[in-house]
DOFIKOL-427162 format. One record per residue (C-alpha): residue in one letter; y, x, z. Coordinates in steps of 0.5 Angstrom, whole numbers, plus 500, padded with zeros to 3 digits. Layout:
REM residues N
AYXZ...
***
This chain:
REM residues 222
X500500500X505505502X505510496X511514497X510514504X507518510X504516516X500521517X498525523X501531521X508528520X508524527X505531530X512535526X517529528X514530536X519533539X525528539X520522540X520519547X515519552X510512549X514513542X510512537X511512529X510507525X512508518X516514514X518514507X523515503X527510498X524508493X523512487X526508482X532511483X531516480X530513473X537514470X538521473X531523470X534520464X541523463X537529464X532529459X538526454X543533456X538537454X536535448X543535447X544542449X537544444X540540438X547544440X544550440X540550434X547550430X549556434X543560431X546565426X544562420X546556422X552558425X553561418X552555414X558551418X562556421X562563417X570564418X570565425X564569427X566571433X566564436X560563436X557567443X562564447X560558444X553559447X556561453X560554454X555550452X550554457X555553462X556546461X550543461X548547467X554543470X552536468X545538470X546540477X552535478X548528477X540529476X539535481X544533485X541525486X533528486X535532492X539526495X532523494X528528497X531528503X532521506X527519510X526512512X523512519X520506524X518507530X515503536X523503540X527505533X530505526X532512524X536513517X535521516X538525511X540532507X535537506X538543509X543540514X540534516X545527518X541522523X542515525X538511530X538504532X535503538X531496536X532492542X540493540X538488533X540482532X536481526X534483520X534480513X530482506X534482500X531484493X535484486X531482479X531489477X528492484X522485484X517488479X516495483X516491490X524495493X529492496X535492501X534492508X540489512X539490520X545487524X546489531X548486536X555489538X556484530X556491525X550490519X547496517X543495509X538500508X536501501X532501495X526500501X519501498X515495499X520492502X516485504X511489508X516494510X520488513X515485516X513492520X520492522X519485525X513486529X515492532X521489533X518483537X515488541X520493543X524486546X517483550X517489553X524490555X523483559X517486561X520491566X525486568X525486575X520480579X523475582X520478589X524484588X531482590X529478596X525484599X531486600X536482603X536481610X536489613X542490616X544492623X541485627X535485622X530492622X524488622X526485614X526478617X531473613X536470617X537463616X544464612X540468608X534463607X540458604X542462600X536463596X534456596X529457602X528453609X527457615
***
C-alpha cells in the first residue's frame, strides 16, 4: 500500500533518538512522486534543446550558417553550457531534492513535517492539539491516490500537507491515531478520589477525616 513510503524497523531505529518514551512511528514518507512530473520533463526538454544546439556548433555545421565569425563559435558553446546548467539545477534539480528531502512523519503522539537534505527544518504537532482533520483530493491528483491534508489546530491555525501519498489510507491513519492519543489523554486524567483525599489535612485535622464544611462542599453528609 504504501509504495514510497517507510515504516520500516531501521527507519523507527534512526528516528529514536527524538521520539519519547512509548512513542512510536506510524508512517514516514515523502510526498507523492507526481510532483516530479513536470521538472523530469522540463528537463529532458532543455537537454534535448541544448544537443540540438549544440550539434549546430560543430565545425561543419557551425561553417555552414556561421562562416563569417568563427571565433564566436567556443563561446557560444560556453553560454550555451552554462545556460543549461543554470536552468537544470535552478527547477528540476532543485525540485527533485525539495522532494527527496521532506518527510511525512506520523507518530503515536504527533504529526511531524521535515524538510531540507543538509540543513534540516521540522514542524510538529502534538495530536492532542488537533481540531480536526480534513481530506482533499484535485481530479488530477485522484488517478495515482494523492491529495491535500489540512489539519486544524486547536488554537484555530489550519495547516495543509501536500501531495500526501495514498491520502485515504494516509487520512484515516492520522484518525485512528488521533483518537488514540485523545482516549489517552482523558486516560490519565485525575480519578474522582484524588482531590477528596486530599481535602481536610489542616491544622485540626491530621488524621485525614472530612470536617462536615468540607462534606458539604462535596455533596456529601457527615
Amino acid at each position: 500500500m504504501w509504495s514510497i513510503c517507510d515504516a520500516s524497523a531501521v527507519a523507527a531505529l534512526i528516528m529514536r533518538s527524538w521520539l519519547a518514551e512509548g512513542e512510536q512511528v506510524l508512517i514516514r514518507c515523502r510526498p507523492h512522486a507526481r510532483i516530479l512530473v513536470w521538472p523530469v520533463v522540463v528537463g529532458l526538454l532543455v537537454m534535448m534543446g541544448a544537443g540540438a544546439a549544440l550539434a549546430r556548433l560543430q565545425p561543419v555545421q557551425y561553417a555552414s550558417w556561421a562562416a563569417d565569425v568563427p571565433l564566436l563559435r567556443e563561446p557560444a558553446i560556453v553560454l550555451l553550457v552554462t545556460l543549461v546548467l543554470f536552468i537544470e539545477i535552478l527547477y528540476p534539480v532543485r525540485r527533485t531534492l525539495q522532494w527527496a528531502g521532506t518527510r511525512y512523519i506520523l507518530t503515536s503522539r504527533r504529526f511531524v513535517l521535515r524538510r531540507g537534505t543538509l540543513g534540516r527544518r521540522s514542524r510538529e504537532y502534538l495530536l492532542t492539539q488537533v481540531h480536526s482533520i480534513e481530506m482533499r483530493q484535485k481530479l488530477r491528483q485522484r488517478p495515482v491516490g494523492s491529495g491535500e491534508l489540512d489539519v486544524h489546530l486547536q488554537n484555530g491555525t489550519l495547516h495543509t500537507f501536500h501531495e500526501v501519498p495514498c491520502v485515504a489510507e494516509f487520512h484515516a491513519e492520522v484518525q485512528t491515531a488521533w483518537s488514540h492519543a485523545l482516549r489517552a489523554s482523558f486516560q490519565q486524567a485525575p480519578g474522582p478520589g484524588y482531590y477528596a483525599g486530599q481535602v481536610g489535612l489542616g491544622a485540626n485535622d491530621d488524621d485525614g477525616h472530612l470536617n462536615g464544611k468540607e462534606l458539604r462542599k462535596l455533596g456529601r453528609e457527615q
